[in-house]
C-alpha positions as CSV (number, residue, x, y, z in Angstrom):
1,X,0.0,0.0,0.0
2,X,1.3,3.3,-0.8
3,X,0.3,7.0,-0.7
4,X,2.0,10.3,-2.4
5,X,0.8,13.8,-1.9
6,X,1.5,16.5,-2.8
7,X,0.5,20.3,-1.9
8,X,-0.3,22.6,-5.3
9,X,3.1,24.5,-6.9
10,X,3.0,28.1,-6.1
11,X,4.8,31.1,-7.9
12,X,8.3,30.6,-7.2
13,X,8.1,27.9,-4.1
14,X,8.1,24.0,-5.2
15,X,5.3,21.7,-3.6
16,X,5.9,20.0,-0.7
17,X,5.5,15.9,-0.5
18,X,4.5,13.4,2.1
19,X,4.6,9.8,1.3
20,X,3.3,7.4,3.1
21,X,3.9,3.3,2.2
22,X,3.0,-0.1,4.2
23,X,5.6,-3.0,3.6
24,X,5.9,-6.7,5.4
25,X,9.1,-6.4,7.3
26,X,10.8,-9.8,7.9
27,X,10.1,-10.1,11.9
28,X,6.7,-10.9,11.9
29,X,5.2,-7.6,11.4
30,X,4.4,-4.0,9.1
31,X,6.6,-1.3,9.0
32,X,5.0,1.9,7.9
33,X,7.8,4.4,6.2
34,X,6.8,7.9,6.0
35,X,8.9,10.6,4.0
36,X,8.4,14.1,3.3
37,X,9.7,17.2,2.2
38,X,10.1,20.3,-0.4
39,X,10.3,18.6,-4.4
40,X,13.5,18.4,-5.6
41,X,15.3,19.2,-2.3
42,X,18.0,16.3,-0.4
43,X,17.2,17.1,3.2
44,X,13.7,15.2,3.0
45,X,12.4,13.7,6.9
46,X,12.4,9.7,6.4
47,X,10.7,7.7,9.7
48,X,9.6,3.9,9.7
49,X,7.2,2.7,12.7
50,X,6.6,-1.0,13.5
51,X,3.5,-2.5,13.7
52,X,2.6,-6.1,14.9
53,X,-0.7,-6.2,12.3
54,X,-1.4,-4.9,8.9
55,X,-4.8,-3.8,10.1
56,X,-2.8,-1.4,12.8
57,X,-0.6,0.2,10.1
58,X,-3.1,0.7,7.3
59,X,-5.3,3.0,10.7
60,X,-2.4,4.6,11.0
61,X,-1.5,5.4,7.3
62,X,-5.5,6.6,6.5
63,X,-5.1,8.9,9.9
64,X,-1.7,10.2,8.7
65,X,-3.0,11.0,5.1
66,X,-6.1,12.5,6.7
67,X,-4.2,14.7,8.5
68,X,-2.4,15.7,5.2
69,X,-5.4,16.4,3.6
70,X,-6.8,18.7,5.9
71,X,-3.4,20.9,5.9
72,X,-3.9,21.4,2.0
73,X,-1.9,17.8,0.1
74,X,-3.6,16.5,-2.8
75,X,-3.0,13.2,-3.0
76,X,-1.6,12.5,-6.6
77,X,-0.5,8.1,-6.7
78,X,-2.2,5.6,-4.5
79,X,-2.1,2.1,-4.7
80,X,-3.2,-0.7,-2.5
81,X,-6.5,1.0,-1.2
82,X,-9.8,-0.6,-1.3
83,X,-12.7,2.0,-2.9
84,X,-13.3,2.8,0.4
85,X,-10.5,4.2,1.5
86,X,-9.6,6.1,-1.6
């Protein structure tokens, strides 16, 4: 399951990105990896939570893109959600 935003390009400033992906680590559990930062810029934030179930990550990716959405991303790729969730 993955998620990109991205917030609209304004004059002169690049959009800003969040991604958000769900992957099966190899311990027995989900690691959700979140990234985000200005387009085109190195010094993007990277941070992977654990998670015991795949039910417990995928909560926590639709709250983190939720959040996203209210503070103005668009999201422009997804893949992995069911109708619902899209």
């Amino acid at each position: 399951m993955r998620i990109y935003m991205q917030t609209p390009p304004l004059d002169g400033i690049p959009p800003r990105f969040y991604q958000l992906q769900i992957q099966e680590d190899m311990i027995d559990g989900w690691t959700l990896i979140r990234e985000s930062g200005i387009q085109g810029n190195r010094s993007n934030s990277f941070k992977k939570t654990h998670y015991e179930c795949r039910e417990d990550a995928e909560q926590a990716l639709l709250t983190l893109r939720d959040q996203q959405l209210r503070k103005g991303f668009h999201t422009t790729f997804a893949t992995g959600l069911s109708a619902a969730d899209s």
